[in-house]
VOPAGU-2260 file (C-alpha; in pm, 1 decimal, decimal comma):
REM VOPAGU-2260
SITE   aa  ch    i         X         Y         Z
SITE  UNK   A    0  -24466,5   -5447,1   -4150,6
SITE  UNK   A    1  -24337,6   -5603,2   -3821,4
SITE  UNK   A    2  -24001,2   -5806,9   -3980,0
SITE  UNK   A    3  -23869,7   -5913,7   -4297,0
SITE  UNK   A    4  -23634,8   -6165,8   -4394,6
SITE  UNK   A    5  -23319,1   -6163,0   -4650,1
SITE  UNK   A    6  -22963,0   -6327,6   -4636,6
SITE  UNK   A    7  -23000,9   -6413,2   -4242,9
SITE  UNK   A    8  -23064,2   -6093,2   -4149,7
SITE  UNK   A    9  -23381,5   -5980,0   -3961,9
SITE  UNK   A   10  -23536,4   -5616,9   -3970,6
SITE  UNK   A   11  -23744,9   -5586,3   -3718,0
SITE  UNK   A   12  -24044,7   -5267,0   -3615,7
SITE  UNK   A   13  -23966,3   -5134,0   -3267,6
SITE  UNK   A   14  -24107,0   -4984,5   -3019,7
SITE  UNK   A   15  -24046,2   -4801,1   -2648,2
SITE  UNK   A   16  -23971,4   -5138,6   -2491,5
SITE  UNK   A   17  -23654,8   -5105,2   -2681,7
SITE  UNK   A   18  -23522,3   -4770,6   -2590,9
SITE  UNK   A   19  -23225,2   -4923,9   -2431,4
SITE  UNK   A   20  -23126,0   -5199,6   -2688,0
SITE  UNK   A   21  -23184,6   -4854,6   -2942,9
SITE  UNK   A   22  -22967,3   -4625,6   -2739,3
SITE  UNK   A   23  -22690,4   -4870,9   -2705,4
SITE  UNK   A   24  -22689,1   -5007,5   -3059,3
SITE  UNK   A   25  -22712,5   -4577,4   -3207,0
SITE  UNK   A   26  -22400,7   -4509,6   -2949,7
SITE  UNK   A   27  -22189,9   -4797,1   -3048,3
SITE  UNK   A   28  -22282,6   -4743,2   -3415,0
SITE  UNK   A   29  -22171,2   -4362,6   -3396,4
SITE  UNK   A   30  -21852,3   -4421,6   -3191,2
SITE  UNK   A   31  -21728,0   -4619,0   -3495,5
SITE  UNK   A   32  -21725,4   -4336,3   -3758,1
SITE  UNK   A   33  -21726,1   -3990,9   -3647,2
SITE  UNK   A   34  -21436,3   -3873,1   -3366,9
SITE  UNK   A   35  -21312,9   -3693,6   -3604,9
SITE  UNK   A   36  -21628,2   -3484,3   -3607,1
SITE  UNK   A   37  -21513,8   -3311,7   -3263,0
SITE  UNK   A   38  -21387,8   -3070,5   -3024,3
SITE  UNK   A   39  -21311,0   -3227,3   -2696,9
SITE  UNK   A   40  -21636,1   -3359,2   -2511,8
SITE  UNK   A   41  -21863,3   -3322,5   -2772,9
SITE  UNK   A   42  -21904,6   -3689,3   -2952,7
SITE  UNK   A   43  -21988,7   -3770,8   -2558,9
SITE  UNK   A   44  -22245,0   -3485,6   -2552,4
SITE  UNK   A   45  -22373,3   -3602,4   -2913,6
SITE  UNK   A   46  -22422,4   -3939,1   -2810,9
SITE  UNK   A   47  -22522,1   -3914,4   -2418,0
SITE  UNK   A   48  -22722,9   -3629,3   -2393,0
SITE  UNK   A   49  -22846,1   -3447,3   -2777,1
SITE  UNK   A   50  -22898,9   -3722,2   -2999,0
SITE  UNK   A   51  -22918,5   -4089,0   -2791,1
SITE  UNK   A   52  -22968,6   -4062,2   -2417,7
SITE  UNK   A   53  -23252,4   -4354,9   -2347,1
SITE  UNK   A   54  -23535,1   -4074,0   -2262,6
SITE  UNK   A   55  -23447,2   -3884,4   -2561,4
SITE  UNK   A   56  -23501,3   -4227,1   -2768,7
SITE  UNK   A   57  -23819,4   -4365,6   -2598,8
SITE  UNK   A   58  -23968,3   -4003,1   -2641,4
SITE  UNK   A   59  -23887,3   -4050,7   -3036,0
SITE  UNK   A   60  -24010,2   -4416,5   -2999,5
SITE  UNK   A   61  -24359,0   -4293,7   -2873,2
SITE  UNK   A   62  -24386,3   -4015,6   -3176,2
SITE  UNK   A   63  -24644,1   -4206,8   -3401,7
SITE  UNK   A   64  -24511,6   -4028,1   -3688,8
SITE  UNK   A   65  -24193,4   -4198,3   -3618,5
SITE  UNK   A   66  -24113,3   -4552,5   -3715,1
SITE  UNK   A   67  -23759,5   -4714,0   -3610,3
SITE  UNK   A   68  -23644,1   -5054,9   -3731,9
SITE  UNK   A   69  -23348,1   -5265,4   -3589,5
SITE  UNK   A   70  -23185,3   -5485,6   -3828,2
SITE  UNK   A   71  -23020,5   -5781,9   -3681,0
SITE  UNK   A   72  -22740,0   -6089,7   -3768,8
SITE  UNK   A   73  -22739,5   -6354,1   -3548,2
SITE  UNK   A   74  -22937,6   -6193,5   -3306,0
SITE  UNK   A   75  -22757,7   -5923,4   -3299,9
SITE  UNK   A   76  -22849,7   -5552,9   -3344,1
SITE  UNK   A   77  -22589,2   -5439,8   -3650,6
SITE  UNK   A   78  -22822,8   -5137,1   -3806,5
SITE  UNK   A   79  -23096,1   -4881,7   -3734,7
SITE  UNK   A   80  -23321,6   -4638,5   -3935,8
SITE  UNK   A   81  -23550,8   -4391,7   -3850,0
SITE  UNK   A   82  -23812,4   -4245,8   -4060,0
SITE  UNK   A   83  -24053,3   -3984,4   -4047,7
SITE  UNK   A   84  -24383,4   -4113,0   -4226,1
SITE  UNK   A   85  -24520,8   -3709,9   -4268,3
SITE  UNK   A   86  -24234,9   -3506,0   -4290,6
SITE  UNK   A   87  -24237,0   -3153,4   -4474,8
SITE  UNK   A   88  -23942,6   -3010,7   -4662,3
SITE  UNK   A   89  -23891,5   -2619,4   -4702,5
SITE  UNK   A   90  -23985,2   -2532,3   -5081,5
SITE  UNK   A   91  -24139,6   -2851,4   -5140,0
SITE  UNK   A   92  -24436,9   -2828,1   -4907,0
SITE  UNK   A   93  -24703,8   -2902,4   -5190,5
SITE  UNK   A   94  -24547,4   -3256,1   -5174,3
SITE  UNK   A   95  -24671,8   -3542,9   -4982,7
SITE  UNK   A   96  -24311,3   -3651,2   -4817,9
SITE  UNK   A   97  -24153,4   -3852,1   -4551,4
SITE  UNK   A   98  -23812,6   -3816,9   -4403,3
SITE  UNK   A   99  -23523,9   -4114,1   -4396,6
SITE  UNK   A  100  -23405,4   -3914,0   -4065,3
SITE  UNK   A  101  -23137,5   -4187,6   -3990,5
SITE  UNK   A  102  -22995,0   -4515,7   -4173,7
SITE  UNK   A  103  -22664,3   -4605,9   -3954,7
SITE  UNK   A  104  -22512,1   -4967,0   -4013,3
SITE  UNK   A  105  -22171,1   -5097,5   -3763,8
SITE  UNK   A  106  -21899,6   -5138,1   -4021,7
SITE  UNK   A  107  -21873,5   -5514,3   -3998,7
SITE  UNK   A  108  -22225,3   -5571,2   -4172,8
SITE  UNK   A  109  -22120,5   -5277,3   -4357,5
SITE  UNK   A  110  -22057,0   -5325,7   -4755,7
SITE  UNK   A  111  -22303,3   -5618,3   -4766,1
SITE  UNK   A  112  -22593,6   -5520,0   -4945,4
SITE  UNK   A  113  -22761,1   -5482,6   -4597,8
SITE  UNK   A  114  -22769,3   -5067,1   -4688,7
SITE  UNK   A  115  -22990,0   -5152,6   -4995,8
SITE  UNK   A  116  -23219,2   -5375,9   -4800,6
SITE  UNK   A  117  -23289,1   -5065,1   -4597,1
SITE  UNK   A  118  -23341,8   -4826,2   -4839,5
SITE  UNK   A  119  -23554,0   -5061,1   -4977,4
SITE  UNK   A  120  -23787,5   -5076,4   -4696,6
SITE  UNK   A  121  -23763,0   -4661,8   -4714,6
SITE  UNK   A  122  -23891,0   -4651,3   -5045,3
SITE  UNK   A  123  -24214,8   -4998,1   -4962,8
SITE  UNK   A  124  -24331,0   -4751,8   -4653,8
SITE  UNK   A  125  -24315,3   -4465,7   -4858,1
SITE  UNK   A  126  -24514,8   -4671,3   -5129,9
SITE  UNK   A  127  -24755,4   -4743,0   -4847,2
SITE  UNK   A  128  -24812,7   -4434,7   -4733,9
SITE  UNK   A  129  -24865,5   -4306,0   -5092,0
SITE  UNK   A  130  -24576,2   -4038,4   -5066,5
SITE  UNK   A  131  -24449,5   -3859,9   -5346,8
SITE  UNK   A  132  -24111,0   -3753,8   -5253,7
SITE  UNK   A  133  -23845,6   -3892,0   -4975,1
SITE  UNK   A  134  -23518,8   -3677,8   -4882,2
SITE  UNK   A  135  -23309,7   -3735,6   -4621,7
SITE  UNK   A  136  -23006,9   -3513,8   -4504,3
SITE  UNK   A  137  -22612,5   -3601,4   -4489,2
SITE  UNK   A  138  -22289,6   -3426,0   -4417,7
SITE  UNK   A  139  -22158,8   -3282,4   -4744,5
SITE  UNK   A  140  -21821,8   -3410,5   -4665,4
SITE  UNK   A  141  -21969,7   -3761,5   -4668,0
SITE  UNK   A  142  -21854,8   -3865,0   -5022,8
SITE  UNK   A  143  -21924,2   -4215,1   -5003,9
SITE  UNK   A  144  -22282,0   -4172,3   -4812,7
SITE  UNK   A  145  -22350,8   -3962,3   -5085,6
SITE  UNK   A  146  -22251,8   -4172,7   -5384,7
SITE  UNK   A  147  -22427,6   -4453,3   -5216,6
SITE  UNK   A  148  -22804,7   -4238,6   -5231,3
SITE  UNK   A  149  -22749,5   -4093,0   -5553,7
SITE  UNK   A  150  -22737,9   -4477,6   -5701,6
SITE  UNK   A  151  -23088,9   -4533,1   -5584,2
SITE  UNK   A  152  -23207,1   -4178,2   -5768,7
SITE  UNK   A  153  -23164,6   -3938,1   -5470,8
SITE  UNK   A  154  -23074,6   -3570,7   -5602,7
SITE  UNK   A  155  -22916,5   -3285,1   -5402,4
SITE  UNK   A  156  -23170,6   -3016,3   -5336,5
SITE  UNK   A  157  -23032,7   -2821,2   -5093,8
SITE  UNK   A  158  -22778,1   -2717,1   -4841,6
SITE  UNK   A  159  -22705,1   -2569,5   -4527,7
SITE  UNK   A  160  -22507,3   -2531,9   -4178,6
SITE  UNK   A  161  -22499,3   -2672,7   -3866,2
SITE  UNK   A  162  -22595,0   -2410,0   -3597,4
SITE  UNK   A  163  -22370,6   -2349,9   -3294,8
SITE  UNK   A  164  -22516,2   -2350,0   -3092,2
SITE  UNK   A  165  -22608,2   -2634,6   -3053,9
SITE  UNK   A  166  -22323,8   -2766,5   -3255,1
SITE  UNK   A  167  -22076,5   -2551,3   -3091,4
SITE  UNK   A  168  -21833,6   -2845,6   -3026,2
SITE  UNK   A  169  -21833,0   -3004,7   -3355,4
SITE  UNK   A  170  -21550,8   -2874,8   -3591,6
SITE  UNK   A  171  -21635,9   -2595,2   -3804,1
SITE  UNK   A  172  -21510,3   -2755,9   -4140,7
SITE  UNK   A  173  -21774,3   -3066,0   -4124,9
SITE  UNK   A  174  -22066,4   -2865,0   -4026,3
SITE  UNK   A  175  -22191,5   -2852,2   -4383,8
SITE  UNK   A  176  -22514,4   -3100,3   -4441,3
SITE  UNK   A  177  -22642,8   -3150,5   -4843,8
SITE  UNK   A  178  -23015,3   -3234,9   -4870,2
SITE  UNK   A  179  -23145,3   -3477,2   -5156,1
SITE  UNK   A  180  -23486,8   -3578,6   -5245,0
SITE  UNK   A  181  -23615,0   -3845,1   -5472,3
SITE  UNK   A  182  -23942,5   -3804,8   -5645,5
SITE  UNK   A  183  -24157,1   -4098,7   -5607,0
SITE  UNK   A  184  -24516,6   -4097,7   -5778,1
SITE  UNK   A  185  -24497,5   -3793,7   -6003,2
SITE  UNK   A  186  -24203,1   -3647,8   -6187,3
SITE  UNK   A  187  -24138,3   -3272,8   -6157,0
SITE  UNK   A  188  -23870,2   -3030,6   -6255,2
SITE  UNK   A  189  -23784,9   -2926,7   -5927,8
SITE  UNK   A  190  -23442,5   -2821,3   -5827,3
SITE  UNK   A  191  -23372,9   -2656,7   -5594,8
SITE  UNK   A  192  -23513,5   -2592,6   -5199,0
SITE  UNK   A  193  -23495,9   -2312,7   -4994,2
SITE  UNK   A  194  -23387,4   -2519,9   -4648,2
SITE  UNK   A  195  -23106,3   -2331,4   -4455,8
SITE  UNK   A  196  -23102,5   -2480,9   -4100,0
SITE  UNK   A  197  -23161,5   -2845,6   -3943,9
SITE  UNK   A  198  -23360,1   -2879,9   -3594,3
C-alpha cells in the first residue's frame, strides 16, 4: 500500500529518502504539544538527539519490520505513524501482534477525522499481515489520546514507568505510560499484561 486517498488528504509509504522531511515534520509535530513534559533541555534532547535526529530516523526507516507513512494536505506533511508489523508484547507472546509505535497529527489537521483515517490503515495492515492483536502505548495522563483509542475497541492492559535514565529530564509526574491492546481475529479473555518498562 504505497498511498491512499480521502477528503484531499494523501497518506503516503516512506522510505530513507525521506529521513529529513520525517525528522522535521516528527520535531515540529512534538514541539506543538508537550513542553510541558520537561525539565530544562530535555524536549531539545527528546527531539534532537533520543527520539528524531535524521540518523536515528533513516536507521528506523531501513528496519523492514518498520513501516512509516506521511500523511499530507496540500502537499504538505501534517501527520506521521509508525508501526511495527511483528511486534511482541510481554504476557501476550502467544499472539501474533504488531505495534502502532507512533500516530502524531499537527493540531491544525487535528479534530478532522484525519486520526481515524490512520487508525484505519493500522487496523488494513494488521488485516494484511493476519495479526491477531495491535497495542500501542500512551502517557496515562493523556485523557483525550486515550478516549480517542478506546472508541475504536482498544483496552488498557497494562502499565508502567518511564526509566531515568534515560528519561531523567522529563518531569516525574508524566512519566506514567498505559498500554492497550485490541484483539483482532480471535476473542480472548485476556486482561491483564505483565509489561513494566518501555525501550
Amino acid at each position: 500500500m504505497n498511498g491512499l486517498n480521502k477528503s484531499e488528504t494523501i497518506i503516503k509509504l516512506i522510505d530513507e529518502n525521506n529521513a529529513d522531511e520525517l525528522s522535521a515534520l516528527a520535531k515540529n509535530i512534538y514541539s506543538h504539544y508537550y513542553d510541558y513534559l520537561w525539565n530544562e533541555g530535555g524536549k531539545d534532547w527528546y527531539m534532537h538527539v533520543y527520539a528524531y535526529n535524521v540518523d536515528v530516523i533513516k536507521k528506523e526507516l531501513s528496519d523492514k519490520n518498520n513501516l512509516h507513512y506521511i500523511a499530507y494536505q496540500n502537499h504538505e506533511g501534517v501527520a506521521y505513524i509508525k508501526i511495527k508489523i511483528d511486534a511482541v508484547l510481554k504476557g501476550f507472546e502467544q499472539f501474533n501482534a504488531l505495534e502502532l509505535e507512533r500516530i502524531y497529527i499537527l493540531p491544525k489537521a487535528a479534530g478532522k477525522g484525519l486520526g481515524k483515517q490512520l487508525i484505519q490503515l493500522t487496523f488494513d495492515i494488521a488485516d494484511q499481515h493476519h495479526k491477531q492483536m495491535i497495542f500501542l502505548k500512551a502517557m496515562d495522563t493523556g485523557t483525550n489520546a486515550i478516549a480517542f483509542y478506546n472508541s475504536f475497541g482498544f483496552e488498557e492492559c497494562g502499565r508502567f514507568i518511564l526509566s531515568a535514565p534515560p528519561f531523567n529530564l522529563m518531569k516525574e509526574e508524566f512519566r506514567g505510560m498505559i498500554i492497550l491492546k485490541k484483539m483482532l481475529s480471535i476473542d480472548l479473555n485476556v486482561e491483564e499484561c505483565d509489561a513494566t518498562k518501555v525501550k
